[in-house]
ROVOKE-456704 format. One record per residue (C-alpha): x, y, z; residue number from 1. Coordinates in steps of 0.02 Angstrom, whole numbers, plus 50000, padded with zeros to 5 digits. Layout:
# ROVOKE-456704
<r X="X" Y="Y" Z="Z" i="NUM"/>
...
This chain:
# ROVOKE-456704
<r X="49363" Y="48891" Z="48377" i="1"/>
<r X="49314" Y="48939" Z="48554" i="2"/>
<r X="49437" Y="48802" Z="48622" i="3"/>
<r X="49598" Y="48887" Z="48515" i="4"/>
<r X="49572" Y="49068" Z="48587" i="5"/>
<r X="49553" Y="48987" Z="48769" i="6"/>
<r X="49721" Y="48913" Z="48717" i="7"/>
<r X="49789" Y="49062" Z="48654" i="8"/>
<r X="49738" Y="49176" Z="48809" i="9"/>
<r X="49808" Y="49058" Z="48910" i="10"/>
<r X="49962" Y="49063" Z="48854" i="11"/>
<r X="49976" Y="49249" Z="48833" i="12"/>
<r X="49922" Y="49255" Z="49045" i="13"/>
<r X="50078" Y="49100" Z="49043" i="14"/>
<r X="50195" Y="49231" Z="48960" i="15"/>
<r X="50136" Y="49374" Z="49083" i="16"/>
<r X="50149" Y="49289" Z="49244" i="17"/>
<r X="50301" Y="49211" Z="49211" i="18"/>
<r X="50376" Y="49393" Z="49159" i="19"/>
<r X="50329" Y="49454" Z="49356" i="20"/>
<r X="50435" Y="49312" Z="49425" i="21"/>
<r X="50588" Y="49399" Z="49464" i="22"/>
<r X="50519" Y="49556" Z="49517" i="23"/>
<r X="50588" Y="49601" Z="49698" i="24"/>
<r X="50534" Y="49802" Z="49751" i="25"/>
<r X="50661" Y="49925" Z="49767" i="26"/>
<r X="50619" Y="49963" Z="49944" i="27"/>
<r X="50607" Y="49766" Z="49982" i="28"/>
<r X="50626" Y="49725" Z="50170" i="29"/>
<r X="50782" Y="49617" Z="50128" i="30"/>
<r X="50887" Y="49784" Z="50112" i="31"/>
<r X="50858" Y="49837" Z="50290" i="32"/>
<r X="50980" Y="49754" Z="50414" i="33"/>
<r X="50971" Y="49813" Z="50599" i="34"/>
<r X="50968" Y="49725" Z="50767" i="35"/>
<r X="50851" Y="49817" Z="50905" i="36"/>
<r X="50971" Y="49839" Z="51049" i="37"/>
<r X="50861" Y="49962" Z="51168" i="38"/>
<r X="50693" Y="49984" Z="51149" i="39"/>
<r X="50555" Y="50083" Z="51240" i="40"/>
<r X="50360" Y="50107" Z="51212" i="41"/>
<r X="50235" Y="50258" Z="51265" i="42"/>
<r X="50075" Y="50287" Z="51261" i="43"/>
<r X="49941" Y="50146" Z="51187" i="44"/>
<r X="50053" Y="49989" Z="51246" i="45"/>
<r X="49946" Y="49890" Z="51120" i="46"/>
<r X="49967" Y="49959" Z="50975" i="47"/>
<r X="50172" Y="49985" Z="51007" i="48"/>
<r X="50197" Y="49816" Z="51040" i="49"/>
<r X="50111" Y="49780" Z="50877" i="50"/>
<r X="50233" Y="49884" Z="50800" i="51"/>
<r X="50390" Y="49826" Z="50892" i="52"/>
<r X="50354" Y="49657" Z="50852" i="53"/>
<r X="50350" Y="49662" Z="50655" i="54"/>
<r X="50502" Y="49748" Z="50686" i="55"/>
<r X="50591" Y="49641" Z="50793" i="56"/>
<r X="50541" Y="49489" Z="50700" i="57"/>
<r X="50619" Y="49584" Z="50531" i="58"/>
<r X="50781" Y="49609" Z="50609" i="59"/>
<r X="50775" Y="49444" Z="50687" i="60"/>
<r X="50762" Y="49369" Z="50490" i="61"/>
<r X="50928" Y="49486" Z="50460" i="62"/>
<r X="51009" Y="49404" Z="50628" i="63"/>
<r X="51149" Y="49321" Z="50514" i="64"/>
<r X="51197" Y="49468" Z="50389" i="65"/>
<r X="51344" Y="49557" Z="50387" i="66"/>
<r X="51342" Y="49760" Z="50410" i="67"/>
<r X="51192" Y="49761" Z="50532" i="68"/>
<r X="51164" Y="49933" Z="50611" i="69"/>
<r X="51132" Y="49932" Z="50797" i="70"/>
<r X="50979" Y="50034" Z="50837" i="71"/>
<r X="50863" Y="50090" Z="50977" i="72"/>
<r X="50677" Y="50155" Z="50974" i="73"/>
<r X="50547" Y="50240" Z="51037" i="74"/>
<r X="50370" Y="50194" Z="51007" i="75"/>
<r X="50248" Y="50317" Z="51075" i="76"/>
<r X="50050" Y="50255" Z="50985" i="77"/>
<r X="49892" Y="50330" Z="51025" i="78"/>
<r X="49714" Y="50262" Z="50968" i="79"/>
<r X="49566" Y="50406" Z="50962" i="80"/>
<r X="49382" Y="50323" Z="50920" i="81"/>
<r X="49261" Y="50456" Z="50865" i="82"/>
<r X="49073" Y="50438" Z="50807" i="83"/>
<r X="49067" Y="50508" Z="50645" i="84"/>
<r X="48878" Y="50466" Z="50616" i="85"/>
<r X="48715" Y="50452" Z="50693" i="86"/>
<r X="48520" Y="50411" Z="50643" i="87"/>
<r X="48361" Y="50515" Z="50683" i="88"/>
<r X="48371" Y="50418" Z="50863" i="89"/>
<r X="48543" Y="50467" Z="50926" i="90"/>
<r X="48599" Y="50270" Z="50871" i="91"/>
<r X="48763" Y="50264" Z="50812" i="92"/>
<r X="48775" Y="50207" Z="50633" i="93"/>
<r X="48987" Y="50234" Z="50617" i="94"/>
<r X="49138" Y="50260" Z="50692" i="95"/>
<r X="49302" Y="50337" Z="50651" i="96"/>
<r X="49481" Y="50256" Z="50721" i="97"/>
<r X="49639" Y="50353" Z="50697" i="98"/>
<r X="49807" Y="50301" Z="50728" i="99"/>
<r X="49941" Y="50433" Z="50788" i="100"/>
<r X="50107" Y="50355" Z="50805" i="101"/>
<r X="50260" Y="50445" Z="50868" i="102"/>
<r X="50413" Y="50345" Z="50801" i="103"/>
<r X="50597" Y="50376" Z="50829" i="104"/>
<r X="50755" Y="50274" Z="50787" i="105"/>
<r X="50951" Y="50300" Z="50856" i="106"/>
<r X="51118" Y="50226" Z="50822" i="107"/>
<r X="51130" Y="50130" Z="50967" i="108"/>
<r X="51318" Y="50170" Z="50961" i="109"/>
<r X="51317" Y="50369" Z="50906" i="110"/>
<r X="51153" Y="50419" Z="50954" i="111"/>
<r X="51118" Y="50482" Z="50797" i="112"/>
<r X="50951" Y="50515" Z="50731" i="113"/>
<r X="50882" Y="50379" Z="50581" i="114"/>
<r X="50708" Y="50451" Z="50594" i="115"/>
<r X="50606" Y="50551" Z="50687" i="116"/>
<r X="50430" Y="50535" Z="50620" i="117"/>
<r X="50260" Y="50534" Z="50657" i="118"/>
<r X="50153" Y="50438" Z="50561" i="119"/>
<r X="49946" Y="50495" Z="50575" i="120"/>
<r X="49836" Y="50371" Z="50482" i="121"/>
<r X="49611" Y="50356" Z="50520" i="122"/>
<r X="49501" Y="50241" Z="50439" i="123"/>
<r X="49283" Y="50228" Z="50446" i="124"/>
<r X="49208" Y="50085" Z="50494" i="125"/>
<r X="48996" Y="50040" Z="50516" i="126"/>
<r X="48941" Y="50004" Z="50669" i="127"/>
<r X="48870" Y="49829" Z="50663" i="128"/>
<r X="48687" Y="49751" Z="50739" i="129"/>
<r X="48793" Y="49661" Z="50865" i="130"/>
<r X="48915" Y="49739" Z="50976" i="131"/>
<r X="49054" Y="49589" Z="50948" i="132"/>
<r X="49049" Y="49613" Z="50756" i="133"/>
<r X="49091" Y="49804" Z="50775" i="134"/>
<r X="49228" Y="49755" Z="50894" i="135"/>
<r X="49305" Y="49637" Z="50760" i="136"/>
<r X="49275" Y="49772" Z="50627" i="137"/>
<r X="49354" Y="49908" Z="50722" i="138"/>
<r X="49504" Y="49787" Z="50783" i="139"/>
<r X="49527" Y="49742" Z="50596" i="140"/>
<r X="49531" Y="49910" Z="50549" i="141"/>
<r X="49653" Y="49953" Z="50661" i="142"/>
<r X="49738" Y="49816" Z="50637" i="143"/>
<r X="49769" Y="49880" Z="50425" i="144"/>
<r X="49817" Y="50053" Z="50485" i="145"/>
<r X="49974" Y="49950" Z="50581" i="146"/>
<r X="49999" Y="49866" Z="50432" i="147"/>
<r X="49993" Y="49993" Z="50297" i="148"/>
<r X="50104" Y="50119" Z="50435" i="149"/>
<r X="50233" Y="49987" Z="50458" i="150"/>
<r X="50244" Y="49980" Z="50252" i="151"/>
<r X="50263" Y="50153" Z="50263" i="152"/>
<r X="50381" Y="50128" Z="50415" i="153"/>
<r X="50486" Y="50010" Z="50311" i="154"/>
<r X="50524" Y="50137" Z="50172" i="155"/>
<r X="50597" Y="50246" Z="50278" i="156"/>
<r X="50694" Y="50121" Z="50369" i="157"/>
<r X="50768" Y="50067" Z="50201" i="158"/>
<r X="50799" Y="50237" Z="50147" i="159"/>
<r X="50878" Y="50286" Z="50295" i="160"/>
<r X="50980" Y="50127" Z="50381" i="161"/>
């Protein structure tokens, strides 16, 4: 008995996960073909190169499509790293990053504007026991406010280009 419902639930999870195979999201970084003619970066050089590069290495994928829109940016990033918590002794227990991120994009031909946006994103993290493990935390965490601003960069990009 036990063996026919494991047989049964497995195929109803078959039937579900095959039904997701073809999904593709509507703002899918396939739709967004540019080539970064002019670039320039301000501020924390770090974190804009971070930036640039998913970028460039997106429209580097759409090298070979047709309609690509020439484009130029400007990447001006700053980091701020607060305390937002101490103990009784003054030793802090966590730390606040937040990401403030300047971006703007131009027809390399017209000039035109594609976006002019700033994009402010913070996270917590606990300071650790030793000081390399709250390094790595606090570089991870910055590391998923790049990622989740570049998603957000993305949807504009493919709203916009």
């Amino acid at each position: 008995m036990m063996r026919k419902i494991n047989t049964i639930l497995s195929i109803i999870l078959l039937i579900f996960v095959n039904g997701c195979a073809g999904y593709e999201p509507i703002f899918s970084s396939k739709n967004v073909k540019f080539a970064i003619e002019k670039y320039s970066i301000e501020g924390d050089k770090i974190i804009g190169n971070k930036i640039y590069s998913k970028l460039y290495n997106l429209s580097k994928r759409q090298k070979n499509s047709q309609n690509i829109r020439a484009i130029k940016i400007l990447i001006n990033a700053t980091k701020n790293k607060n305390t937002t918590s101490k103990d009784g002794t003054g030793k802090i227990l966590e730390y606040k990053v937040e990401l403030n991120v300047s971006i703007k994009i131009n027809d390399f031909l017209t000039n035109n504007m594609i976006i002019d946006q700033t994009f402010i994103s913070s996270t917590n993290y606990k300071a650790q026991d030793q000081y390399f493990e709250t390094i790595k935390l606090e570089n991870a965490s910055i590391e998923n406010l790049i990622n989740n601003l570049y998603q957000k960069l993305l949807i504009e990009l493919s709203q916009n280009i």
